[in-house]
N, C-alpha and C positions, 0 to 999 in steps of 0.2 A: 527401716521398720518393715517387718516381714507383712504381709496381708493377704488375703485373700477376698476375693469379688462376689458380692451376694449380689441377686437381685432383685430387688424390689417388687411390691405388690405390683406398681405403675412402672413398672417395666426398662428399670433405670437401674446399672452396675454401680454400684456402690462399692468400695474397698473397707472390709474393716482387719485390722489388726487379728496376728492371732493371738493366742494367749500363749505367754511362756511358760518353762516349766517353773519358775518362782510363784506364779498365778494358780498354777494347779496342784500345787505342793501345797499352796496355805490353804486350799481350797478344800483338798484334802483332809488337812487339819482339822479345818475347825468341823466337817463331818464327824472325822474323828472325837472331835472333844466334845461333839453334842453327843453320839453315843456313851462316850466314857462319865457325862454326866450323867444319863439317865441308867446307869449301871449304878453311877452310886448312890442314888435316890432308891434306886430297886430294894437296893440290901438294906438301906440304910431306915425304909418303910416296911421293910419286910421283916427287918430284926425287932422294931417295935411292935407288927402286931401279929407277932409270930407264924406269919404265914409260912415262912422260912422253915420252918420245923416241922412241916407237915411235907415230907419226901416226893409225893404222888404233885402237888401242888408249887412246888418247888421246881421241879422236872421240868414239869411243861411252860412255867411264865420260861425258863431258861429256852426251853425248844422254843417258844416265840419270840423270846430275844434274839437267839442267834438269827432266827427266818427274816426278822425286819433287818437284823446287821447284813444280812446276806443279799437279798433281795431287796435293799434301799435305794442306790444308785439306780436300778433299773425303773423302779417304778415313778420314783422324783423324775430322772429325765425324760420318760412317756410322760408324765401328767404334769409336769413345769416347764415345759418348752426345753427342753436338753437342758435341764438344771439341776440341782441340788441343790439343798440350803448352802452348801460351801461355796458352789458357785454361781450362787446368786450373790453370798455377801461380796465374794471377789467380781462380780461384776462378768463372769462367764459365762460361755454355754457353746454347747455341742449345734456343729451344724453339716449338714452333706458339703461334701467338696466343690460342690456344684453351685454353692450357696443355697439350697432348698433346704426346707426344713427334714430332718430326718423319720425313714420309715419305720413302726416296731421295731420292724425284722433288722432293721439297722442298730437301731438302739442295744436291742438282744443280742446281736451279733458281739460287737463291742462292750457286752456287760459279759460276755460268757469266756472272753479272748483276757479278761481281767488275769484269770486265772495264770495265763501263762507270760503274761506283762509283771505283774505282782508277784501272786501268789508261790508260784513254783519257782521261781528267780529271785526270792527275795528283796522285790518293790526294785530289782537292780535293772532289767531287761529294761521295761517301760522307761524306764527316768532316762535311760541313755538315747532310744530313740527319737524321745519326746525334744531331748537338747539337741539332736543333731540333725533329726530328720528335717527336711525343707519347709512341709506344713506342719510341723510339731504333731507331729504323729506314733502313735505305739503301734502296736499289730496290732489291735481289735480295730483303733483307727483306722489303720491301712486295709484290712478286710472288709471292714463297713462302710467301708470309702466317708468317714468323717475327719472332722478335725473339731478342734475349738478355738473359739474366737472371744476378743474381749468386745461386750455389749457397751454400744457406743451409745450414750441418755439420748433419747428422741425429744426430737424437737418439737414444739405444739406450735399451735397458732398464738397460744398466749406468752409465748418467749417473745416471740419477733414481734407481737402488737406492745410489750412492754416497753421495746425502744421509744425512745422521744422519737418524733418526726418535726422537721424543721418546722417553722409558721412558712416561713416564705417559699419551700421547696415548691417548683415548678412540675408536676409529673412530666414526663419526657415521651411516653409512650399514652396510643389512644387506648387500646381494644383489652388495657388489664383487667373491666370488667368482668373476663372470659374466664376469668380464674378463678377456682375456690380456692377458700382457705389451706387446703391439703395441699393442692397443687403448689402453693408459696412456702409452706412447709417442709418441702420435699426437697423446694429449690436451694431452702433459707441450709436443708440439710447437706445437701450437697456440695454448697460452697464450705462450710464447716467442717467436713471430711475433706475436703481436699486444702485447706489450709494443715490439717492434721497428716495427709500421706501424701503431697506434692504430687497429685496425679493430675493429667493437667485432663486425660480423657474426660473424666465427670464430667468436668466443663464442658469442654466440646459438645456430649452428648447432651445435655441437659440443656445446654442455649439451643441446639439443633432442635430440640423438641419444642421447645417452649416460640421458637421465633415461627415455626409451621404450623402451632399452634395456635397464635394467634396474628400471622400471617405478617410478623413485622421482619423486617431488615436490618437490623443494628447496623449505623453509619460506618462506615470506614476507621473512625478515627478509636473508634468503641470494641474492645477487645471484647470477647466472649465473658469475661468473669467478669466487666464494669457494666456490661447489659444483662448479665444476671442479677447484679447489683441493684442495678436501677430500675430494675421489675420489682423485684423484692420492696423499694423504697416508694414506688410508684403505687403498689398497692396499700403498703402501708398507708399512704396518702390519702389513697380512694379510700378506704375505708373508717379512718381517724373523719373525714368528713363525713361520711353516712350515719356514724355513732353519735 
């Protein structure tokens, strides 16, 4: 699975998936089809109450239809977190290569490069780069230095306190007090993603912080992913007791 490394608010690489061109075709789409329905609501409201027949009035709902067809993508992905309705329902979205969130001038960059991905090639340029290039990238991508990535669900605190916790479990660790719930959230995400992209770094990094963090030593016999484990459960414990 292809990925790329975002980083986190808390300062931890995360790998998520990027989005293929099957993701961004339907994504595509259903833009698409939201436009092509409110196209036919237009006419179809407009034939009844004859607005449609007044030429001067007619003109301009079309001049502001086109303007929102045109100028859509750009302003969803400024003001949705690099989304559109398309790809929100697909679960996508635009992010710097860097993993950072993208700047306007990035965003613009890669709505303007549209033109010559799509528009002027016939939807042909873009789709080919997008299947072959490494980060699934077109040239507005490649100029804005973006890509897209599939939005991996976050995890809360209230996932992982859903788990049952044993009656008898022992915590194993003292100082999990030190933790808040974000922090086991983070950690609960971490191991999650890397059952999903076999990266063994998360781990490492993530038990590295967390064991300086609260100044423990996981035993010899205790691999890095079973003492992230048993933090994650350790808390769950402290806290099922405090509740």
């Amino acid at each position: 699975m292809e990925t790329i490394q975002v980083n986190t608010s808390q300062h931890v690489d995360i790998d998520y998936p990027l989005a293929g061109l099957g993701e961004r075709i339907a994504a595509r789409l259903v833009d698409l089809a939201i436009f092509f329905g409110l196209a036919i609501l237009f006419f179809f409201f407009g034939s009844i109450s004859g607005i449609t027949n007044t030429p001067a009035i007619l003109y301009t709902l079309i001049i502001l239809y086109s303007a929102a067809y045109i100028f859509y993508t750009l302003v969803c992905e400024i003001f949705m977190n690099g989304q559109t309705l398309g790809k929100r329902v697909m679960k996508i979205r635009v992010i710097s290569v860097n993993g950072a969130q993208p700047t306007m001038g990035q965003y613009f960059i890669r709505w303007v490069f549209r033109l010559v991905d799509f528009v002027l090639t016939g939807q042909v340029l873009g789709l080919i780069l997008i299947a072959i290039s490494d980060k699934k990238q077109r040239i507005g991508d490649i100029v804005a230095g973006t890509t897209v990535i599939k939005t991996v669900p976050h995890t809360t605190f209230e996932h992982i306190a859903l788990q049952p916790v044993e009656e008898a479990y022992t915590p194993v660790f003292s100082n999990i007090e030190q933790l808040t719930d974000r922090d086991v959230e983070l950690i609960h995400e971490v191991i999650s993603t890397y059952y999903k992209t076999q990266n063994p770094d998360l781990i490492y990094s993530m038990a590295s912080r967390v064991g300086k963090h609260l100044s423990i030593t996981p035993p010899p016999e205790m691999n890095q992913l079973d003492f992230l484990t048993t933090v994650v459960k350790d808390y769950k414990q402290l806290t099922s007791k405090v509740d």
